[in-house]
N, C-alpha and C positions, 0 to 999 in steps of 0.2 A: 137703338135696335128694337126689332121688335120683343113682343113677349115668345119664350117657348109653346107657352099653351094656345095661344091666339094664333101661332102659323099653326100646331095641330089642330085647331078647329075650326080651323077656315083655309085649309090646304089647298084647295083649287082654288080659290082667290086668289090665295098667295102666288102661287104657280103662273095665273093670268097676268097678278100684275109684274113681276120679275120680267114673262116674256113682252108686255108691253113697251117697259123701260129698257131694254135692251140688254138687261144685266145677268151676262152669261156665264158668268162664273158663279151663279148665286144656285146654292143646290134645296130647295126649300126640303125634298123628301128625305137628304139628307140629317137633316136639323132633327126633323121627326124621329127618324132612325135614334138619334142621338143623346136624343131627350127621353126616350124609351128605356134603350139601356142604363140610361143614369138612372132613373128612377126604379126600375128593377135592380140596380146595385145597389141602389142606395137602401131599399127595403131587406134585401138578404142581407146587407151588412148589419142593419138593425136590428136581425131575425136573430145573426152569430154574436153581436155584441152582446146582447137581453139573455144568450144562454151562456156565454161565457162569465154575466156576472149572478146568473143562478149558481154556477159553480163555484165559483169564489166563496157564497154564503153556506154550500154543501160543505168546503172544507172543513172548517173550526171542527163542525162539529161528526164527522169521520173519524170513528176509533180503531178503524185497522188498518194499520202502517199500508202496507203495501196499498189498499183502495185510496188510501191519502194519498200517495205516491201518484196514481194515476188519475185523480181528479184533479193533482198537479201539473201534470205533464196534457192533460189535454186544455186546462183552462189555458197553458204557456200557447199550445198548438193554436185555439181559437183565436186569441190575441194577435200573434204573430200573422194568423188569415185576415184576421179584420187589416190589421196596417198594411199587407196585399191590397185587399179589397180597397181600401181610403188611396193610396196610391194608382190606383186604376179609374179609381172616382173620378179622381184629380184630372187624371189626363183625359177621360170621355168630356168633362167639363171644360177642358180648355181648346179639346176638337168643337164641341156645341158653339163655345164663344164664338170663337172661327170661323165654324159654316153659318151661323146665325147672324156674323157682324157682315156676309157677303149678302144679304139679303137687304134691299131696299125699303124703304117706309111705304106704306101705303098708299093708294092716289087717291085725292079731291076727285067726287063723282064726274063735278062738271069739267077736271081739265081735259084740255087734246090729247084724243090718243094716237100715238105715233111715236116714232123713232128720231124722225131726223126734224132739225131745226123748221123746215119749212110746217110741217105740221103746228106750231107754234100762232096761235093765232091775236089778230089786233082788234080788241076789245073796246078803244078810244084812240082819238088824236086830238092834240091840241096846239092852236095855232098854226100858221098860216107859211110857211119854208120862205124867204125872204129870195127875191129876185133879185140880184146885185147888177147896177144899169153898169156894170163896167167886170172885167175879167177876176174872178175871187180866186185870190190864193190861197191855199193849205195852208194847217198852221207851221208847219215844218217854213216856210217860205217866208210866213208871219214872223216865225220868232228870230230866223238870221235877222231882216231887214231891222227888228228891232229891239237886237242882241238882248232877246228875252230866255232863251235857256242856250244852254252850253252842252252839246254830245258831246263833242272829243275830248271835252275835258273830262268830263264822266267816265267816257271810255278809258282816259288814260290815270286816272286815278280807281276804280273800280272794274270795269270792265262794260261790253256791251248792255248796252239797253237801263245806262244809267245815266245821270244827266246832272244838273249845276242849272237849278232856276236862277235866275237875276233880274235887277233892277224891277218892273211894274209885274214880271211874273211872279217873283217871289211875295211881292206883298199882295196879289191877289190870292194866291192861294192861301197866305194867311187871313185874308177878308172872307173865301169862303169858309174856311175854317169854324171864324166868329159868326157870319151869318147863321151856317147850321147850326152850332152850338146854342144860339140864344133863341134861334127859332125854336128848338125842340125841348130847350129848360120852360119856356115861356107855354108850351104844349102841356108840359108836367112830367118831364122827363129827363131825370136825376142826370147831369153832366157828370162824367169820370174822362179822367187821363188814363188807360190801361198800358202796364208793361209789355213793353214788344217782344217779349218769351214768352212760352208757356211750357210744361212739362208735358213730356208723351204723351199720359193718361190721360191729358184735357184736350187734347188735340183729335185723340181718338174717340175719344167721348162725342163731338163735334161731329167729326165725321173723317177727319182727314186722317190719312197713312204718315206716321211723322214719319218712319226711316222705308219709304216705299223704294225698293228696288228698281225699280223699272225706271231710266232716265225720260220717258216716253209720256208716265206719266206721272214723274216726281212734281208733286207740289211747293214744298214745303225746303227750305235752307235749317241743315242740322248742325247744332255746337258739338264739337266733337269731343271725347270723354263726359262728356254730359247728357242728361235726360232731358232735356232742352231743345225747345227750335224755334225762330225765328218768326213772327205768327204771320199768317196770310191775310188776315182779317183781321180787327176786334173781335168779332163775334167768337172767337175762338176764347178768349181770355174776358168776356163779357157772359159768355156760358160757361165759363169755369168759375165763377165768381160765388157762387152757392152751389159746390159739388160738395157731396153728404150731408147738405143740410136740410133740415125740415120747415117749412113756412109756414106763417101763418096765411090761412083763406082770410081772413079780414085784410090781409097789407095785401091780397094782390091784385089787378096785376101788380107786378114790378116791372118800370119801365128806365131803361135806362137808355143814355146818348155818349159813346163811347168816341172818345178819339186816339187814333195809332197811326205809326207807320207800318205800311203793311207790305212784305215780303213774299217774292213768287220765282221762282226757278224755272219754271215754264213761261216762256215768254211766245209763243206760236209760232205758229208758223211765216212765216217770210213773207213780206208784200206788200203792196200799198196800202192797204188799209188797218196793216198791223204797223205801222212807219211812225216814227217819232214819241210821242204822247201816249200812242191811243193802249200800248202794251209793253209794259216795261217790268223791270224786276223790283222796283221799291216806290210807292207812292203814299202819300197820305189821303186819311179817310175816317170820312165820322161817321159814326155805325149805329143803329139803331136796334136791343136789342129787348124782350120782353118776358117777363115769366108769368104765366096764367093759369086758372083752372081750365078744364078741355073746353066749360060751357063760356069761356069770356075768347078764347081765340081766335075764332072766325070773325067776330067783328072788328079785333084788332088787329088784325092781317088787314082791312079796308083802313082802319086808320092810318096804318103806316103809308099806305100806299096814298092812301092822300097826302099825307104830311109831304111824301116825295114828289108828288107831281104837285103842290103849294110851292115847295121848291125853287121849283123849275120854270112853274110862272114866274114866279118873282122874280126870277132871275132873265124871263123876257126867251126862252127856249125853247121852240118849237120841238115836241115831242108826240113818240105814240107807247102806247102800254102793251104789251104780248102778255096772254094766258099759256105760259109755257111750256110746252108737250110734254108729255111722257118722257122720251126719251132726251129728253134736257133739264130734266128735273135735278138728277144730283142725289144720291144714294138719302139724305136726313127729311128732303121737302117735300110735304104732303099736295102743296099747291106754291107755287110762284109766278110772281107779275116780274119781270122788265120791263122798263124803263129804258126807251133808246131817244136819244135825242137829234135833230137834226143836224148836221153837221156838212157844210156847203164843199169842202173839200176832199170826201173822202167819195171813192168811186170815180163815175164819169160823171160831173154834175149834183155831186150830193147824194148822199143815202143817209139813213138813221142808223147809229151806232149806240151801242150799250152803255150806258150811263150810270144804271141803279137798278137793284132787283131787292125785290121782300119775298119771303118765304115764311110760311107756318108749315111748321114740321115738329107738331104734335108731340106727341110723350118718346119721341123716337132716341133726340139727344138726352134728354130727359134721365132715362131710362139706365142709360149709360153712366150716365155723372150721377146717379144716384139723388137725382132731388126732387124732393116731395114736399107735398102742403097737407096738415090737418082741416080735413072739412069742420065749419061749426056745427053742422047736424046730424055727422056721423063717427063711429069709431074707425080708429085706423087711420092708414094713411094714403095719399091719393100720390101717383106720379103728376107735376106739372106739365104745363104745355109750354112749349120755347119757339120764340119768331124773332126773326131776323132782318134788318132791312138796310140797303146802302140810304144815308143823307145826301152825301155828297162823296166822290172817290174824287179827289180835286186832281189831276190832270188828265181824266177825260173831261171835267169841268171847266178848265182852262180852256181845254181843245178847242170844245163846242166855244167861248164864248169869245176867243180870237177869232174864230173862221163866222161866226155868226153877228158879229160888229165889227167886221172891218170896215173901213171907209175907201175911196178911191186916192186921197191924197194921202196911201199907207197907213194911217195910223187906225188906232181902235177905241170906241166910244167905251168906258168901263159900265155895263148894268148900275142901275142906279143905288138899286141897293148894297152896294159894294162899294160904293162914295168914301163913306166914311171914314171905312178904313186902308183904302188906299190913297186916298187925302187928294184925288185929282176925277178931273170928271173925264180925261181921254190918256191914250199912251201915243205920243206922237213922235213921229219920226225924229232920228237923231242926227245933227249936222254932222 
């Protein structure tokens, strides 16, 4: 979230960027309001406190009963107003949280500004969309012909928009798995296995509603009688990993490579291009997450985003990069790239579909989870900077590299650097 004093002192900013991002529930003059009265409470209560305990020190020494009697009864009176007051504290502070956690992070000067996705602009491409001299099928088409994942059985153990990889699917997705994995340890980026829970407070810290009412726009799957849910990301349980702790400036950044299954209740809307793979309710995903001082994160926001389009070379995938608008930004990200890859079966002819996005989104989660770095040249303490990035989200990685290596005699050539560990160099048709 932001600071309270930074939306009062930059209130039209605030205001500008709110209506850029689209986010209309966000009341910045509200916050101000809010932060006013708390600090005006909060000084008359220190005004009644400071003379409730000069009274206290009048007593002892009061030698007429009855003025003892009434330096009694109003120190009782003062007391009993302050824990008024401290109660009233309490709730303007958790109105502030409130209208303050509706307010989005700040925008990178140079992103697009705009609302809707087309604002959204392509920065690079790379490689070259492959002309198939024979008819390309979708992966949905790919995977019956060669019984590489299983819907109905998904559906009928789980429910829609869940699935049953098998045979050369399954051990791809474990190869990408290993590819990112050693790509990004071999980068200098600490491999973790993270728990696929997280508690509220780190959910929220992040950015996400864990128990958001709205089915419209529920994110998140909740354990019930527990403070618990089911994480959507790493990055959630990758930034909760140093909540209230303090860091040292010499160890950072800290760069970590997280792997999870990740969990989503929103599954979109209806249609060909959300069909099969490409949006589902459970996938796995290696997450790329970092903690920084403010002055080391803009250049590792370019790192990430190399490391993901290194990737994606490697893996032989025709992609482009989007500087993504305003109003696709995401309540936590100061700046985010996407990652769409090309993908020969989705649309009329192929379009580019979402693969991977990094975001640097500044002291915003930060703030919330409570964690800070000791500068070496200064006193005190600094809030960090937190970025985010997908490695790999392995079945839209599958997607792309079924419908991007098929062959005409069905079968599909596997990327090479995925050899290894799927122990064959094609997946070919089955008699």
């Amino acid at each position: 979230m932001l600071d309270a004093a930074f939306i009062r002192e930059n209130l039209e900013a605030v205001r500008t960027n709110c209506h850029n991002r689209g986010v209309l529930g966000a009341d910045p003059d509200l916050a101000v309001s809010l932060d006013e009265q708390r600090k005006k409470l909060a000084h008359e209560t220190q005004q009644i406190q400071q003379k409730a305990n000069e009274l206290s020190k009048l007593i002892p020494k009061e030698k007429d009963p009855q003025a003892k009697q009434d330096l009694i009864a109003e120190g009782k009176r003062l007391r009993e107003l302050v824990q008024v007051m401290e109660k009233q504290f309490k709730g303007i502070e958790e109105d502030l949280y409130k209208a303050i956690s509706q307010i989005p992070n700040m925008t990178h000067p140079d992103a697009p500004i705009g609302r809707d996705s087309v604002a959204n602009k392509i920065v690079k491409r790379w490689g070259e969309p492959r002309k198939f001299p024979f008819k390309a099928k979708d992966h949905l088409e790919l995977c019956e012909s060669l019984d590489l994942v299983d819907f109905e059985a998904g559906s009928r153990v789980t429910g829609q928009k869940f699935y049953f990889l098998k045979n050369e699917a399954a051990l791809l997705e474990l190869a990408l798995v290993q590819f990112a994995m050693q790509k990004l340890s071999k980068a200098g980026f600490t491999p973790v296995i993270t728990p696929d829970l997280a508690k509220n407070e780190i959910l929220e810290g992040i950015g996400f509603i864990p128990r958001d009412p709205n089915p419209e726009t529920r994110q998140v799957y909740t354990v019930a009688d527990t403070d618990l849910c089911l994480v959507a990301t790493a990055e959630i349980t990758l930034g909760g990993m140093h909540k209230d702790q303090i860091l040292d400036e010499s160890k950072l950044p800290l760069r970590y490579v997280g792997l999870s299954h990740c969990f989503r209740t929103e599954a979109g809307a209806p249609g060909r291009d959300t069909r099969g793979l490409y949006r589902v309710h459970q996938f796995t995903k290696v997450e790329i997450f970092a903690f920084t001082t403010p002055d080391q994160s803009e250049s590792l926001h370019q790192e990430i985003l190399a490391l993901e389009e290194s990737i994606f070379q490697e893996l032989g995938l025709p992609y482009q990069v989007l500087d993504t608008c305003t109003g696709d930004l995401g309540g936590p990200a100061y700046r985010k790239y996407d990652l769409e890859a090309w993908m020969p079966g989705r649309g009329d002819g192929g379009e580019y579909g979402e693969v991977t996005s990094t975001s640097n989104c500044t002291d915003f989660q930060a703030r919330r989870l409570n964690i800070r770095y000791r500068p070496k040249e200064a006193k005190g303490t600094r809030i960090v900077h937190t970025l985010n990035g997908t490695a790999v989200a392995c079945t839209r990685a599958l997607l792309a590299i079924l419908e991007n290596y098929q062959n005409e005699d069905g079968s599909i050539t596997i990327p090479e650097v995925l050899r290894l560990w799927v122990g064959k160099d094609k997946i070919l048709t089955r008699s």
